[in-house]
KEDRENLO-912019 format. One record per residue: residue number from 1; x negated, y, z of N, C-alpha, C, CB in turn. Coordinates in pm, 1 decimal, padded with zeros to 6 digits. Glycine has a CB too. Layout:
BEGIN
- nr, npx, npy, npz, capx, capy, capz, cpx, cpy, cpz, cbpx, cbpy, cbpz
- NUM, X, Y, Z, X, Y, Z, X, Y, Z, X, Y, Z .
...
END
This chain:
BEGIN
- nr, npx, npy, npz, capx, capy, capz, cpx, cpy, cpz, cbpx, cbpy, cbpz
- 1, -10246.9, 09786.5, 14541.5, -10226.5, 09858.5, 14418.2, -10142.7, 09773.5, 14322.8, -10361.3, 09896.6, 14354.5 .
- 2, -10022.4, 09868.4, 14272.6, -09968.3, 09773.2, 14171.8, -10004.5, 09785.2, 14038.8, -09837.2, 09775.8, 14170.3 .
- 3, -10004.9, 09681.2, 13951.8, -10061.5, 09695.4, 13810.0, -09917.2, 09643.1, 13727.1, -10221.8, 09585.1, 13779.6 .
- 4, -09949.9, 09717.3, 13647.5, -09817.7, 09749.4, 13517.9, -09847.4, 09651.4, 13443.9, -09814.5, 09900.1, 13414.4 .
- 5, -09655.7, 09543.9, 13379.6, -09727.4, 09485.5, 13297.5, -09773.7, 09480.2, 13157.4, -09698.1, 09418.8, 13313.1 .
- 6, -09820.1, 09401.4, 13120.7, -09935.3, 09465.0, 12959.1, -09826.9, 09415.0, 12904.1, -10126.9, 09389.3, 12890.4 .
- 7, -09821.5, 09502.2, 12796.1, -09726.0, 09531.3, 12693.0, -09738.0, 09399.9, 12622.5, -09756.2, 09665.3, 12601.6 .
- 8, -09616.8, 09368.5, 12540.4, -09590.0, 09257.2, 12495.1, -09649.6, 09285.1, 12297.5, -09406.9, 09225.4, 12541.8 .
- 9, -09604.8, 09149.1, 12220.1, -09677.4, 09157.7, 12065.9, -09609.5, 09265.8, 12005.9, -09661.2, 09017.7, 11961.6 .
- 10, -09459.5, 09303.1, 12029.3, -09423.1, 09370.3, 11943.5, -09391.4, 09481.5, 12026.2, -09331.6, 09315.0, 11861.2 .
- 11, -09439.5, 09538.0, 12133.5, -09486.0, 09681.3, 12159.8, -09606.9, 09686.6, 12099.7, -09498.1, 09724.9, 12306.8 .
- 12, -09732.1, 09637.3, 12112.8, -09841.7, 09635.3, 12027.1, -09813.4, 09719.2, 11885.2, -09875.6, 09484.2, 12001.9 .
- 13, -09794.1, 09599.0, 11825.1, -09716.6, 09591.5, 11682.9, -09666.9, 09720.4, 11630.1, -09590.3, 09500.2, 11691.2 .
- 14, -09574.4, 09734.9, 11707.2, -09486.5, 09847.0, 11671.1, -09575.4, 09985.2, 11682.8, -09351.7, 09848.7, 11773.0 .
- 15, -09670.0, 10012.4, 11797.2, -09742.1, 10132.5, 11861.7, -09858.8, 10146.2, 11746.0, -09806.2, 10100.8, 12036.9 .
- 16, -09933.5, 10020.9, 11693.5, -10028.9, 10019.3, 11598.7, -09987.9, 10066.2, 11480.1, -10078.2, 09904.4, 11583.3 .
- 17, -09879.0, 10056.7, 11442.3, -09806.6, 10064.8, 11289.3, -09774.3, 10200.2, 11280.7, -09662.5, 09970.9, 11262.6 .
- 18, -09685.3, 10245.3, 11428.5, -09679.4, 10396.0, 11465.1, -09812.3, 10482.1, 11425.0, -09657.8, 10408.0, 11627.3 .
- 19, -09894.3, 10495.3, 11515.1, -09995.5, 10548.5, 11526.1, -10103.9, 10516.1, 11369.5, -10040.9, 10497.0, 11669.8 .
- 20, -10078.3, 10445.7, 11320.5, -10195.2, 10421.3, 11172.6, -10099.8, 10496.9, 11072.2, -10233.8, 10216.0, 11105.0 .
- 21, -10012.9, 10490.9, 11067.1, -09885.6, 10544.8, 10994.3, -09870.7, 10739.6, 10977.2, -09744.0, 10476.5, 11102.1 .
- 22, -09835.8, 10741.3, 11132.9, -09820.0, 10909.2, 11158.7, -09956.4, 10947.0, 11244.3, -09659.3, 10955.7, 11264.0 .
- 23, -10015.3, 10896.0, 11261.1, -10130.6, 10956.8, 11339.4, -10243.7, 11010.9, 11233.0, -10197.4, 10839.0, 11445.2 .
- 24, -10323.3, 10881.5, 11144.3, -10434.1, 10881.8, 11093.2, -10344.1, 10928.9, 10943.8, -10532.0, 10733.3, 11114.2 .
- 25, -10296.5, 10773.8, 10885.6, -10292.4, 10835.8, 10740.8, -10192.3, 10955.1, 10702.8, -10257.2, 10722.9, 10645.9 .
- 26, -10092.5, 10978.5, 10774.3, -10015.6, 11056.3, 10712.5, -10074.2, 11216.7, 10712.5, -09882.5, 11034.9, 10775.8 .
- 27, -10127.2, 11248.4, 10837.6, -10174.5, 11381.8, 10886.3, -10289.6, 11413.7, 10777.7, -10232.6, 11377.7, 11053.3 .
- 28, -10402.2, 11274.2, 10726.0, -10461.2, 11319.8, 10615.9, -10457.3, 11313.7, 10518.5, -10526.6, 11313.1, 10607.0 .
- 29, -10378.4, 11208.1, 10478.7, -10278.2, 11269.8, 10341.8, -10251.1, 11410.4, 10322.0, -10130.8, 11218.7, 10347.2 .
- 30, -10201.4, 11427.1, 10352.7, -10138.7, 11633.2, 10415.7, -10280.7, 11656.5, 10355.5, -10107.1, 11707.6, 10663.0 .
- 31, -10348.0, 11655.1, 10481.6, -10503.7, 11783.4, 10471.1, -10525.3, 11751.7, 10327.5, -10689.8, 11744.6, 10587.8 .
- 32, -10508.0, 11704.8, 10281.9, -10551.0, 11631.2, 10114.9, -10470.6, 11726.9, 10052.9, -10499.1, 11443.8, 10064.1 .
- 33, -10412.3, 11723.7, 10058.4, -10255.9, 11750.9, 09949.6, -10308.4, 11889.7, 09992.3, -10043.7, 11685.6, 09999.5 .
- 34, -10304.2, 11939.5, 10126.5, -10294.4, 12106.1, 10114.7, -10376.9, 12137.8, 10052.0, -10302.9, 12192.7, 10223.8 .
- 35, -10516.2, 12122.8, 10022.7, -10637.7, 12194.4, 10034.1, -10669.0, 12167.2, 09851.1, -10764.4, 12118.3, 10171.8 .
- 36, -10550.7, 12137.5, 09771.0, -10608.2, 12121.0, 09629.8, -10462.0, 12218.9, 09541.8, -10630.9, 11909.0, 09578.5 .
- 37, -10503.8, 12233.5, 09437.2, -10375.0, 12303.6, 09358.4, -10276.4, 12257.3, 09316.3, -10393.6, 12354.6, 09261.4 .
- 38, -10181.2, 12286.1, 09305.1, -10076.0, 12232.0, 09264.0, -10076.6, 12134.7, 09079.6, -09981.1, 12366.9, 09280.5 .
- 39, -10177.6, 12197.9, 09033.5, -10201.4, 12154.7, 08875.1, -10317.3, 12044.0, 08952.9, -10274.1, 12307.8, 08729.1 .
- 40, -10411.0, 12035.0, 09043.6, -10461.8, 11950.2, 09069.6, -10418.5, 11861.2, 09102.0, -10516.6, 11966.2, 09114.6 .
- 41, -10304.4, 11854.9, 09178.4, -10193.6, 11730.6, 09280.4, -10129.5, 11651.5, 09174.6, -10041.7, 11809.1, 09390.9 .
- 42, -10130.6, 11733.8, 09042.8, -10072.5, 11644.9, 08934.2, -10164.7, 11633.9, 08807.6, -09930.9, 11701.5, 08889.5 .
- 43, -10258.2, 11638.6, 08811.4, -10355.2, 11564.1, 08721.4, -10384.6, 11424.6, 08782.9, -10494.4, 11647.5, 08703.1 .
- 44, -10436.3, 11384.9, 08620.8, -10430.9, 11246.3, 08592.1, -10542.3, 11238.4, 08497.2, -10292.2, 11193.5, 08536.9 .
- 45, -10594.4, 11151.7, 08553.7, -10712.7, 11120.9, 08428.8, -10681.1, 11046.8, 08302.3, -10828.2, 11033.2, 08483.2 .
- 46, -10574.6, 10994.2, 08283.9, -10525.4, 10908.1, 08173.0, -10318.8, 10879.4, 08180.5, -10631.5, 10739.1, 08201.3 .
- 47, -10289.6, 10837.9, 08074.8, -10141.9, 10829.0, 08093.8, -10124.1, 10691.9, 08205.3, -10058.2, 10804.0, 07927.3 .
- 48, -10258.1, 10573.1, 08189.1, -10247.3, 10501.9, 08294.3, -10207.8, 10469.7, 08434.6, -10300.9, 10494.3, 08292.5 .
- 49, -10284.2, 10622.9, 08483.4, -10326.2, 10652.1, 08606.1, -10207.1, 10728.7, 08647.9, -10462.0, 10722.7, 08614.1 .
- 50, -10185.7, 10751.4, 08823.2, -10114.4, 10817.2, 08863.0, -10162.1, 10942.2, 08939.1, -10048.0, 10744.3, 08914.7 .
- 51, -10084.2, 11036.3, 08949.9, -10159.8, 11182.2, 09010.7, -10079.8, 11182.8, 09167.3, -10113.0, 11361.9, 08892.2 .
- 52, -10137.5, 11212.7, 09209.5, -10167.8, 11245.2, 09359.6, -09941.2, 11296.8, 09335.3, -10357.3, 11429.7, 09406.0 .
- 53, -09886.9, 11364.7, 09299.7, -09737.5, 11423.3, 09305.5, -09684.9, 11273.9, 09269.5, -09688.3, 11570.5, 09180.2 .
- 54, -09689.1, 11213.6, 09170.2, -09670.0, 11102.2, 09154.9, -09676.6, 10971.7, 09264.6, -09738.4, 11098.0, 09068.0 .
- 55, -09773.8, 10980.5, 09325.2, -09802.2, 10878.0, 09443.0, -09772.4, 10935.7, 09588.5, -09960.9, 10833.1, 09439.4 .
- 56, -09720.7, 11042.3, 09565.6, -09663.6, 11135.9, 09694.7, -09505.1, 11069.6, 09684.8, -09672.4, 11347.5, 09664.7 .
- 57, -09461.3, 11061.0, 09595.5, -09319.0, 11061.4, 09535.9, -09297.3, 10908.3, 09539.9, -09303.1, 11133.6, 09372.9 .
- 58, -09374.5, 10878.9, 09496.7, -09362.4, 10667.3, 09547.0, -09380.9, 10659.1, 09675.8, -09502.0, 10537.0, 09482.6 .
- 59, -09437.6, 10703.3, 09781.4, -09462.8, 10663.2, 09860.7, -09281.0, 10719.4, 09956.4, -09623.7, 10708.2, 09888.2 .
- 60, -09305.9, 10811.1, 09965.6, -09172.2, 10875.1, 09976.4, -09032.1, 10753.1, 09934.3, -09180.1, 11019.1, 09858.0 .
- 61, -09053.3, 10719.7, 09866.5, -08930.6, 10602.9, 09775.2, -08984.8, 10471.2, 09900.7, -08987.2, 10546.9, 09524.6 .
- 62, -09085.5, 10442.3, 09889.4, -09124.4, 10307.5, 09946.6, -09063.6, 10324.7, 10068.7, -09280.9, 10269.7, 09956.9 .
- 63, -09132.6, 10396.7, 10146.9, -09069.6, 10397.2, 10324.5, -08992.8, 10416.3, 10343.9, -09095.1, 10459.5, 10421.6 .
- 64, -08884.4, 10506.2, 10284.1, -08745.8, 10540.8, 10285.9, -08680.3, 10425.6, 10253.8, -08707.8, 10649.4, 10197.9 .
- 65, -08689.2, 10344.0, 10159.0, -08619.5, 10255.1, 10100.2, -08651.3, 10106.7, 10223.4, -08677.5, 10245.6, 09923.5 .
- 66, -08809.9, 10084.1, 10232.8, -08830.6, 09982.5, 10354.5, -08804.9, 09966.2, 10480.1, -08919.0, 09967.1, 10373.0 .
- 67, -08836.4, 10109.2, 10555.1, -08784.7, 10148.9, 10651.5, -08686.9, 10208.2, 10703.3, -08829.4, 10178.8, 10673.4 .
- 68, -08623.1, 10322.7, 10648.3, -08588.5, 10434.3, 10709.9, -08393.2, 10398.8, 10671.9, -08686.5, 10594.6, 10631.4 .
- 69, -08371.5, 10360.9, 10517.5, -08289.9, 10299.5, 10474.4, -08257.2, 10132.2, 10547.4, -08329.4, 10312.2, 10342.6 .
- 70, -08310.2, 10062.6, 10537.3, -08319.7, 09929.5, 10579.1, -08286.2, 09906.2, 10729.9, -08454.4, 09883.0, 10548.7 .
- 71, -08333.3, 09932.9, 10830.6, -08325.8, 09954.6, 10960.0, -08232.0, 10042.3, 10987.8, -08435.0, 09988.9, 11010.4 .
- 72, -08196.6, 10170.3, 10912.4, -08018.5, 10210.1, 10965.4, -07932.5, 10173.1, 10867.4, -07975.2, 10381.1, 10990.2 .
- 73, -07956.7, 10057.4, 10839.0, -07842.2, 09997.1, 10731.1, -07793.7, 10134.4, 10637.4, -07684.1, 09920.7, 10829.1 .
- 74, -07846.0, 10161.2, 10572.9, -07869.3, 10256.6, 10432.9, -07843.2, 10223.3, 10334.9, -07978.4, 10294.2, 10396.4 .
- 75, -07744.4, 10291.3, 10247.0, -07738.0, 10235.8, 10076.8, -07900.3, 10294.7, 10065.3, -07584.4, 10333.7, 09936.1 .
- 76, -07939.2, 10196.4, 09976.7, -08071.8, 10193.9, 09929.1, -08033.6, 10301.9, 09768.4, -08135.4, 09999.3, 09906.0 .
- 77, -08095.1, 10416.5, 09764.3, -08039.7, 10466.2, 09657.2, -08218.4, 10542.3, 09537.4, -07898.8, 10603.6, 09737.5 .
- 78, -08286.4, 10424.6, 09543.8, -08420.8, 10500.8, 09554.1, -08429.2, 10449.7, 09411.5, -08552.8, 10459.4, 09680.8 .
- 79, -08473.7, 10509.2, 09329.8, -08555.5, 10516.4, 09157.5, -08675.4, 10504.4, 09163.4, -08549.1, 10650.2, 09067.1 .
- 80, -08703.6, 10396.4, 09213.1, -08863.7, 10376.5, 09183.0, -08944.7, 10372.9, 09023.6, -08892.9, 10232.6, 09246.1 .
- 81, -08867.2, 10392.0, 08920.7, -08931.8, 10423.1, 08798.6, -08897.3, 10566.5, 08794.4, -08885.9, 10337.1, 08671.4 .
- 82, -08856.5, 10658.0, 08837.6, -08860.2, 10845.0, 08819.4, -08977.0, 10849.7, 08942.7, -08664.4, 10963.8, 08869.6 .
- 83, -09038.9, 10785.6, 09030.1, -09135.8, 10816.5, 09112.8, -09252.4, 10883.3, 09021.5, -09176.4, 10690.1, 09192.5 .
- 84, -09301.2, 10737.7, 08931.8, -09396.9, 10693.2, 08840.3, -09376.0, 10787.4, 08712.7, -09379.3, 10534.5, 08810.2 .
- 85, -09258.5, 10838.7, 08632.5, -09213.2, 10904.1, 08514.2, -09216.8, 11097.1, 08519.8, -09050.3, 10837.8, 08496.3 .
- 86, -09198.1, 11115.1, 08670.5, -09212.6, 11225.8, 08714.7, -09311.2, 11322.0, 08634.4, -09244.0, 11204.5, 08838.7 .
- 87, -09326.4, 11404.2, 08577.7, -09453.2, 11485.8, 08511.6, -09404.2, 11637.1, 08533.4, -09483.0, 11447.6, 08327.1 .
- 88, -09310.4, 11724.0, 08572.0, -09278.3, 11823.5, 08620.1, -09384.0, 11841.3, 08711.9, -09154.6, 11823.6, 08662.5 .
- 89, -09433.5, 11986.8, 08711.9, -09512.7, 12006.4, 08848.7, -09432.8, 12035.2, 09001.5, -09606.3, 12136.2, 08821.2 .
- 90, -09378.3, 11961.5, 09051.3, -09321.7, 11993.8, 09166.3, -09401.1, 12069.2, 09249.6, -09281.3, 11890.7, 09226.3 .
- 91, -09390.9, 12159.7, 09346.1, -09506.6, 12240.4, 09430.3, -09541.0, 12116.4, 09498.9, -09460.5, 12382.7, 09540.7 .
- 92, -09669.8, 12101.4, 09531.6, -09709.2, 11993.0, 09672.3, -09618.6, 12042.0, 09788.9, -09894.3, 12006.1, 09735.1 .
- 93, -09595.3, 12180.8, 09812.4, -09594.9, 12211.6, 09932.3, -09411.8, 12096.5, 09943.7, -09611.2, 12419.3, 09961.0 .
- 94, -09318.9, 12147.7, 09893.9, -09203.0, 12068.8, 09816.5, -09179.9, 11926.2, 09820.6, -09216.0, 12087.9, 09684.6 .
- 95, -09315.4, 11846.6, 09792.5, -09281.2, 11694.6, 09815.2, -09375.7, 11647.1, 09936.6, -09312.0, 11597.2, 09669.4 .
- 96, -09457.1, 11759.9, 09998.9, -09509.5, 11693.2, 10140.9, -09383.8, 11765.5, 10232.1, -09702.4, 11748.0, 10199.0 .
- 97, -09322.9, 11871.6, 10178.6, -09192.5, 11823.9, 10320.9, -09061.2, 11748.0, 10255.1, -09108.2, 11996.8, 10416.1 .
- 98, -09065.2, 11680.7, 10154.4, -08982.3, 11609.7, 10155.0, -09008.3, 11467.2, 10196.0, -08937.6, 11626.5, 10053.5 .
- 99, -09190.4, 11400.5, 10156.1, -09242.2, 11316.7, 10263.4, -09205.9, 11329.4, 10431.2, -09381.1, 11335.8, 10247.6 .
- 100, -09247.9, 11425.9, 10470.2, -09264.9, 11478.5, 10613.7, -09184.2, 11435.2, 10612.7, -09282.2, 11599.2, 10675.3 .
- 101, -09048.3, 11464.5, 10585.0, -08889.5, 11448.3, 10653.2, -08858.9, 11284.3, 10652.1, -08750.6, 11540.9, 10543.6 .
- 102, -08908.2, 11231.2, 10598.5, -08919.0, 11086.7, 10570.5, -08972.1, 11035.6, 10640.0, -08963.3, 11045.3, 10475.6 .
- 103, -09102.8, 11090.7, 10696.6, -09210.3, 11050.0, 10800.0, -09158.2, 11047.0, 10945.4, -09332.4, 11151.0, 10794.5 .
- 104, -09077.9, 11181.1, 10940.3, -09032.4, 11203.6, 11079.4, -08911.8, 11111.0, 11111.9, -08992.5, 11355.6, 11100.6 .
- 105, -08801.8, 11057.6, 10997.4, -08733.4, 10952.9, 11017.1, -08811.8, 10841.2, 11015.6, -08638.4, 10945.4, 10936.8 .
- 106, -08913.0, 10781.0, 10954.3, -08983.9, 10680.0, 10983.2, -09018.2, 10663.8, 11155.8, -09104.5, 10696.9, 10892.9 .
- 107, -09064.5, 10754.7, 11201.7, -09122.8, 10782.7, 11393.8, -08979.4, 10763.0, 11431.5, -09205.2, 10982.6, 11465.9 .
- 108, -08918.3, 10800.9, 11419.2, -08760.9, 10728.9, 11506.3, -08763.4, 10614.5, 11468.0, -08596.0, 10783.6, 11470.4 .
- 109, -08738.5, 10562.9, 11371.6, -08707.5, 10366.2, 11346.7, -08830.5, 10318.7, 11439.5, -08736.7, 10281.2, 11132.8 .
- 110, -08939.2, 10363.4, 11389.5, -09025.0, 10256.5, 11476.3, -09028.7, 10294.5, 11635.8, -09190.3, 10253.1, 11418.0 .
- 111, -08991.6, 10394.3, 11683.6, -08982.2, 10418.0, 11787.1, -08879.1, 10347.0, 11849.8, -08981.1, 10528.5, 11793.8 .
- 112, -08772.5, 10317.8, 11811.7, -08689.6, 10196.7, 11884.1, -08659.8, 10135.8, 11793.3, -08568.8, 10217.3, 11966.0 .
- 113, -08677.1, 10051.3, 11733.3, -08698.4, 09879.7, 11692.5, -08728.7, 09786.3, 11843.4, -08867.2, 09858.7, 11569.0 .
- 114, -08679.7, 09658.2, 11813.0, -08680.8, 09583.9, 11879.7, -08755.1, 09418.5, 11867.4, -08571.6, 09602.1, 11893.1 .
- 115, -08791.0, 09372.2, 11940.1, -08831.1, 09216.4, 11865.2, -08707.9, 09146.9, 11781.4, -08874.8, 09092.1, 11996.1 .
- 116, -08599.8, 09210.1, 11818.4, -08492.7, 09159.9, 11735.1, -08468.0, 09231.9, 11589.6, -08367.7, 09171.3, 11818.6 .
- 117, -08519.9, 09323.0, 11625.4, -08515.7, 09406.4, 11473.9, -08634.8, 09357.1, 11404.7, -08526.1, 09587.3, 11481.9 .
- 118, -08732.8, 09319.0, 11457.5, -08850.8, 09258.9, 11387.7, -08802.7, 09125.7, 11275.5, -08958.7, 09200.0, 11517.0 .
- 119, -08749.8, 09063.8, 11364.8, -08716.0, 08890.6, 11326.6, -08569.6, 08882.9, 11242.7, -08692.9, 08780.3, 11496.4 .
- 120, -08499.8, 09010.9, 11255.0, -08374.8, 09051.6, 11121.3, -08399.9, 08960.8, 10980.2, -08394.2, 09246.1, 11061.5 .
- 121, -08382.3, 08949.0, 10890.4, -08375.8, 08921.2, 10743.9, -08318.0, 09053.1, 10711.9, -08285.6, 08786.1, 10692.3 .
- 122, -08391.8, 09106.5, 10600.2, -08353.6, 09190.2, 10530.8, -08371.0, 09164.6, 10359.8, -08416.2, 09296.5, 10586.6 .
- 123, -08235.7, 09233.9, 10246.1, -08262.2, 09210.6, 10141.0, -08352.1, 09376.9, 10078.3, -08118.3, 09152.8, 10077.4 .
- 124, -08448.4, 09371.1, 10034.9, -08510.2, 09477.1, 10006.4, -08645.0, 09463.8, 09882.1, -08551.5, 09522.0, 10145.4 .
- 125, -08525.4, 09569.2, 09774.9, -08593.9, 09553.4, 09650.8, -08574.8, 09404.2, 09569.8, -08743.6, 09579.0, 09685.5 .
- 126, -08499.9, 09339.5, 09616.9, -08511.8, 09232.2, 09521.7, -08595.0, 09110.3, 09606.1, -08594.0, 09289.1, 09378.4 .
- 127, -08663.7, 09124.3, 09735.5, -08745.6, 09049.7, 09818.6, -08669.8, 09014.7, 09974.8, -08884.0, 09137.6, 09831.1 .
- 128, -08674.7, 08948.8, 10020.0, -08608.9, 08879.3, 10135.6, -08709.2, 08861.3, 10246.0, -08550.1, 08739.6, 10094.0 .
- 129, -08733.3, 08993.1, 10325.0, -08829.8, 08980.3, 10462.7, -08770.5, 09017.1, 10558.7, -08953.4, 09054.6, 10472.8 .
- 130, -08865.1, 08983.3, 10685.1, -08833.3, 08988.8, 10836.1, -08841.1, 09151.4, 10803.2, -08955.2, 08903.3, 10970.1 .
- 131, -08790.8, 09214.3, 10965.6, -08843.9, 09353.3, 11025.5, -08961.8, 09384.2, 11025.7, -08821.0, 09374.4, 11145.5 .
- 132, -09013.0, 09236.7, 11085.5, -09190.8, 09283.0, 11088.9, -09266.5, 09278.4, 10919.1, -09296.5, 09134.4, 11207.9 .
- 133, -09214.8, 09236.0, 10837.6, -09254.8, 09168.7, 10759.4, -09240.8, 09354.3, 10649.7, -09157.4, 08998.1, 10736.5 .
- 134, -09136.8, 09401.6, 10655.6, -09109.0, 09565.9, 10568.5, -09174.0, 09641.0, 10685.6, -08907.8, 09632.6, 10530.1 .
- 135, -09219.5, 09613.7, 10808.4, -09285.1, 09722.0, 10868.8, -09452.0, 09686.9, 10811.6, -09255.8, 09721.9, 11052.7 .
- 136, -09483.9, 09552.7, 10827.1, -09608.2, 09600.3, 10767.6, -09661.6, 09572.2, 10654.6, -09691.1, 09579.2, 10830.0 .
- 137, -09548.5, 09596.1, 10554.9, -09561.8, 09589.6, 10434.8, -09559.0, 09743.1, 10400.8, -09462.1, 09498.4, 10373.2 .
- 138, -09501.2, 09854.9, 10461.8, -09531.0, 10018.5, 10470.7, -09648.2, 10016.6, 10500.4, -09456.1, 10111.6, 10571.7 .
- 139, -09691.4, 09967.7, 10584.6, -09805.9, 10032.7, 10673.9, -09980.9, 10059.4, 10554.7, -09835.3, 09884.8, 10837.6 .
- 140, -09896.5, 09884.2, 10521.0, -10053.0, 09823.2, 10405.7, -09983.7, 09891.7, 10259.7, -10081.4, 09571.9, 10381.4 .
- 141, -09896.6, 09927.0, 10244.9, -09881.0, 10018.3, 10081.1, -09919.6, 10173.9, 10110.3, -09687.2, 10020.1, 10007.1 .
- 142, -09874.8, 10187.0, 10227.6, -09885.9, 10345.5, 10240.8, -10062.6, 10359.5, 10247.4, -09791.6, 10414.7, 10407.1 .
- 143, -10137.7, 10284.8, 10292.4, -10292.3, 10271.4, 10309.9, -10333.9, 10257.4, 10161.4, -10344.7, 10133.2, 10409.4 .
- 144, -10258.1, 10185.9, 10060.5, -10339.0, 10185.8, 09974.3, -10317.0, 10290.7, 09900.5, -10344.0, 10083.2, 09915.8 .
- 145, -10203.7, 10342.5, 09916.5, -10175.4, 10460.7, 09814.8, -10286.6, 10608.0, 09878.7, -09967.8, 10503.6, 09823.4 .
- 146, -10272.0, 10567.1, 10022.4, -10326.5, 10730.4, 10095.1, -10478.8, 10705.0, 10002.9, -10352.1, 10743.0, 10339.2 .
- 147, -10550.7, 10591.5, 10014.2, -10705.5, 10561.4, 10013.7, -10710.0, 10627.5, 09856.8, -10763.2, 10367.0, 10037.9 .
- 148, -10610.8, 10589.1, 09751.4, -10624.6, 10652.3, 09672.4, -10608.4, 10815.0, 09613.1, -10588.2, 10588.0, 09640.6 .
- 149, -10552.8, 10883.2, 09729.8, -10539.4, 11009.7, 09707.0, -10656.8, 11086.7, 09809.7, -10382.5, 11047.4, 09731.1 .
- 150, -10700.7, 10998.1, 09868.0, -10820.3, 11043.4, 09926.5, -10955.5, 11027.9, 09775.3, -10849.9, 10926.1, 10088.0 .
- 151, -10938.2, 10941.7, 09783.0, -11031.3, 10929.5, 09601.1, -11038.7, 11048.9, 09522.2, -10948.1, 10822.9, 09475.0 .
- 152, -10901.0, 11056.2, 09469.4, -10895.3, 11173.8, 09393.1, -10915.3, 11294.7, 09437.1, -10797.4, 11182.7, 09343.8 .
- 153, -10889.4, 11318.7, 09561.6, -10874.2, 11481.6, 09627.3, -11046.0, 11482.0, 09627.5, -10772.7, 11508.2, 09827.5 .
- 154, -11174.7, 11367.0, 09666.2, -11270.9, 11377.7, 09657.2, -11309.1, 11404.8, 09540.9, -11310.8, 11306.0, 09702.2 .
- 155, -11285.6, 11310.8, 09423.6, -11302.8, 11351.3, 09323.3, -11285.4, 11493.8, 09263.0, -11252.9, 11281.1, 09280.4 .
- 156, -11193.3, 11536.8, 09278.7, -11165.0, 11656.8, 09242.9, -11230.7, 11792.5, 09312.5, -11036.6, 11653.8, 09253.3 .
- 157, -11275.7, 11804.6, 09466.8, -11331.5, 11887.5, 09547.6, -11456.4, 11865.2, 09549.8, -11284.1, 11888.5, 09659.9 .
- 158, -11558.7, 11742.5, 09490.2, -11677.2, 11685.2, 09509.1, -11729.1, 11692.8, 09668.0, -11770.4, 11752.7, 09411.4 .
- 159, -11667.5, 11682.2, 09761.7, -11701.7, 11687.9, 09898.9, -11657.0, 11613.2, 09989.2, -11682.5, 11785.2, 09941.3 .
- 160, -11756.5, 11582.7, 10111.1, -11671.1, 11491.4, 10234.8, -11584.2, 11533.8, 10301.4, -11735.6, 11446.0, 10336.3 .
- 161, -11461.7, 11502.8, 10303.4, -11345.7, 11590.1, 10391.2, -11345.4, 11541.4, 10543.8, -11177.4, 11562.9, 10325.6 .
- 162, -11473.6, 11496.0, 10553.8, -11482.7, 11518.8, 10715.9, -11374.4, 11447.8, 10818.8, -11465.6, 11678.0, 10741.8 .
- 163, -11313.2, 11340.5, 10760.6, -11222.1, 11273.2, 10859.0, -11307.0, 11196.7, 10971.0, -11124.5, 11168.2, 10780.5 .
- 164, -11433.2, 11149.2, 10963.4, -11489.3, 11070.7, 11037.6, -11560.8, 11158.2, 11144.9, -11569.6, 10983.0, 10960.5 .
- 165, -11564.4, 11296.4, 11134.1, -11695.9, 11356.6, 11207.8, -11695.6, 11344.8, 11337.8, -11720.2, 11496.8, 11188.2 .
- 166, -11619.4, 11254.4, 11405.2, -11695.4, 11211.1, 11519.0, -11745.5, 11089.8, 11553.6, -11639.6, 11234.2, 11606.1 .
- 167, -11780.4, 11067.8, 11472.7, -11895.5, 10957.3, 11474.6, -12059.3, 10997.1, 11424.0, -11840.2, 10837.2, 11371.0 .
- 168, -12138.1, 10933.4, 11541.7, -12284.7, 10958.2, 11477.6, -12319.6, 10874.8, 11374.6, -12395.1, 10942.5, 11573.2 .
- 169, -12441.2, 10914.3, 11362.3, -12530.4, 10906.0, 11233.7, -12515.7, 10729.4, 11245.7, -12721.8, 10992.0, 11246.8 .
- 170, -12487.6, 10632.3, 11319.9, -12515.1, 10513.2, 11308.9, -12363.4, 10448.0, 11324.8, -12628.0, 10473.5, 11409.9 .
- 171, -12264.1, 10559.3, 11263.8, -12144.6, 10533.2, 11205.8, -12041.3, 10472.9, 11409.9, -12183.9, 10374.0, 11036.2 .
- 172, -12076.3, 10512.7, 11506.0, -12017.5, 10461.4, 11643.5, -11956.1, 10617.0, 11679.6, -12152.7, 10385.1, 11773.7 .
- 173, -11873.8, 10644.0, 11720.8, -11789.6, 10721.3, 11869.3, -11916.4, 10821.1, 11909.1, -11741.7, 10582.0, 12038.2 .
- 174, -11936.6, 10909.6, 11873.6, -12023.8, 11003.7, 11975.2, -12000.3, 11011.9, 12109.9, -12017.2, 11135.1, 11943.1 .
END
């Protein structure tokens, strides 16, 4: 019998970032975003705070600008202060497919990247990182932003949105 060989760090790498990226957070981001109102997606509890359209719209700027721009050598053309200034109600439906479309160019870059594209220098935003270094610097902004629109969409629905339900009562894999 022949055995295949085990994938190397940056197939790993790359497949983990894939899959946490478009698998888990992005798909529930979405279920989030669909299932609340459009005046909900943009409330804010304070001028402090940011609303769910707002952090849809940064996030959108971030990956485009880290990834999607960066890796096909892209004029970087992103306003990261109109992300944040934004107060128009854009429809959700409107900036989750203008995410999506972002998302779906994100799954091509990481889908062929290379260990050489990893170990690149790139200038981005004013900061000087590797490939690997703007890939999982998306991965860990896009997590913190999703965790927070998971917050609010709870907040706002008072209910468990059920991402975990297959796991038993002692929190393991049924």
């Amino acid at each position: 019998m022949m055995t295949l060989p085990e994938p190397g760090l940056t197939t790993l790498f790359l497949e983990f970032s894939r899959r946490t990226l478009l698998d888990e957070y992005w798909p529930r981001l979405r279920k989030c975003v669909e299932s609340l109102a459009d005046e909900q997606v943009w409330w804010r509890p304070n001028e402090a705070s940011n609303s769910i359209g707002n952090l849809i719209l940064h996030l959108n700027g971030n990956v485009r600008q880290w990834l999607v721009s960066s890796f096909n050598r892209l004029d970087d053309a992103r306003n990261r202060p109109a992300e944040f200034s934004e107060r128009q109600w854009i429809p959700a439906s409107t900036i989750l497919e203008k995410l999506g479309r972002t998302m779906r160019d994100t799954s091509e870059v990481l889908t062929r990247l290379t260990e050489a594209d990893l170990l690149t220098t790139f200038e981005i935003q004013g900061y000087t990182v590797t490939g690997l270094g703007a890939v999982y610097h998306v991965v860990e902004h896009f997590g913190m932003h999703y965790g927070q629109i998971l917050f609010i969409t709870k907040l706002l629905r008072g209910e468990n949105l059920g991402f975990y339900s297959e796991l038993d009562e002692t929190g393991r894999l049924r």
